[in-house]
N, C-alpha and C positions, 0 to 999 in steps of 0.2 A: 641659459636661463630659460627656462618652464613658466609657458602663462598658468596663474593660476585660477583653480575653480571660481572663486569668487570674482575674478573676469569675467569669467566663462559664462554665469550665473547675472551676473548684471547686463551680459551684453543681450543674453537671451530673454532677461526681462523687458529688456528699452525695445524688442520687438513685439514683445506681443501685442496683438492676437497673431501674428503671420505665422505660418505651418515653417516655421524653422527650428532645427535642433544641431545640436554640438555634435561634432566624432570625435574622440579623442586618438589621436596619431602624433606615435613618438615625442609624447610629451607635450604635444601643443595640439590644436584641435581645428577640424574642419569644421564650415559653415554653411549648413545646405537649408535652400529655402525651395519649398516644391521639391524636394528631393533634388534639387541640383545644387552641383558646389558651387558659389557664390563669393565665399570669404574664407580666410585662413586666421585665427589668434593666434600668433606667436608674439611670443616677449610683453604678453598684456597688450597689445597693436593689433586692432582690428587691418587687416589687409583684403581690400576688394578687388575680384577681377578685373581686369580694364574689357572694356566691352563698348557697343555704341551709342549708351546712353551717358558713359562715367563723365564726357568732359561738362556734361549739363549740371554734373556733381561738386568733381573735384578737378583742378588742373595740374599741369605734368609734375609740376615741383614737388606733388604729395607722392610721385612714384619711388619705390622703394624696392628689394628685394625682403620678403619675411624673414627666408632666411639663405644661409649662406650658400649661392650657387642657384638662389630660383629665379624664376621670370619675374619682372618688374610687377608689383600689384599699387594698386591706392591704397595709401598708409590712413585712415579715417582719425582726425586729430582729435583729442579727449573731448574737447567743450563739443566737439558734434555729435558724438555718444550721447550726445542729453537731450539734441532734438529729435524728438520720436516722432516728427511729422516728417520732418527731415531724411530720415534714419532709415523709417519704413520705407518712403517711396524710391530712395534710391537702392536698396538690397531687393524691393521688389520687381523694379521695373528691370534690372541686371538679372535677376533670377529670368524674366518675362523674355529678355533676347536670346539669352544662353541658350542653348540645344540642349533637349532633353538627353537624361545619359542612357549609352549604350546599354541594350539587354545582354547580359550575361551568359552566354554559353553554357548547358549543364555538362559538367562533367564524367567522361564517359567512365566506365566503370569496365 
């Protein structure tokens, strides 16, 4: 099953104003805030990286795989989708530990 747009569209609402936007990959979509990935949507399931702010978030019990065969992320439960005080400080301050990502090599020609 495939998150769909209107997921996608509400999760990106309950953050604004924060500089994040959607990737869509194979059917379900990445989460970058600051330009870094932060969260995965699959199956309508916000999933957050674990990092060193999450357990001040969420504790182990919400860990999950997205999807079949990935590393464990924080599954974010519906009713907390709707605290956007909540919502923001924790995708931002994980965006704020995470390592900026690597610069991309041009390709030689």
């Amino acid at each position: 099953m495939s998150t769909s747009r209107e997921t996608v569209a509400h999760v990106l609402g309950q953050l604004e104003p924060l500089d994040v936007r959607a990737r869509a990959m194979f059917g379900e979509y990445g989460l970058y805030c600051d330009e870094k990935m932060v969260a995965l949507i699959c199956d309508d399931t916000v999933f957050v990286k674990p990092s060193g702010v999450s357990d001040a978030y969420l504790d182990a019990v919400s860990l999950a795989p997205p999807y079949p065969g990935a590393k464990d992320h924080l599954a974010i439960p519906q009713e907390r989708l709707d605290d956007t005080d909540w919502l923001h400080e924790f995708i931002q301050r994980t965006a704020d530990v995470l390592p900026a990502p690597k610069k991309k090599k041009p390709k030689a020609r």
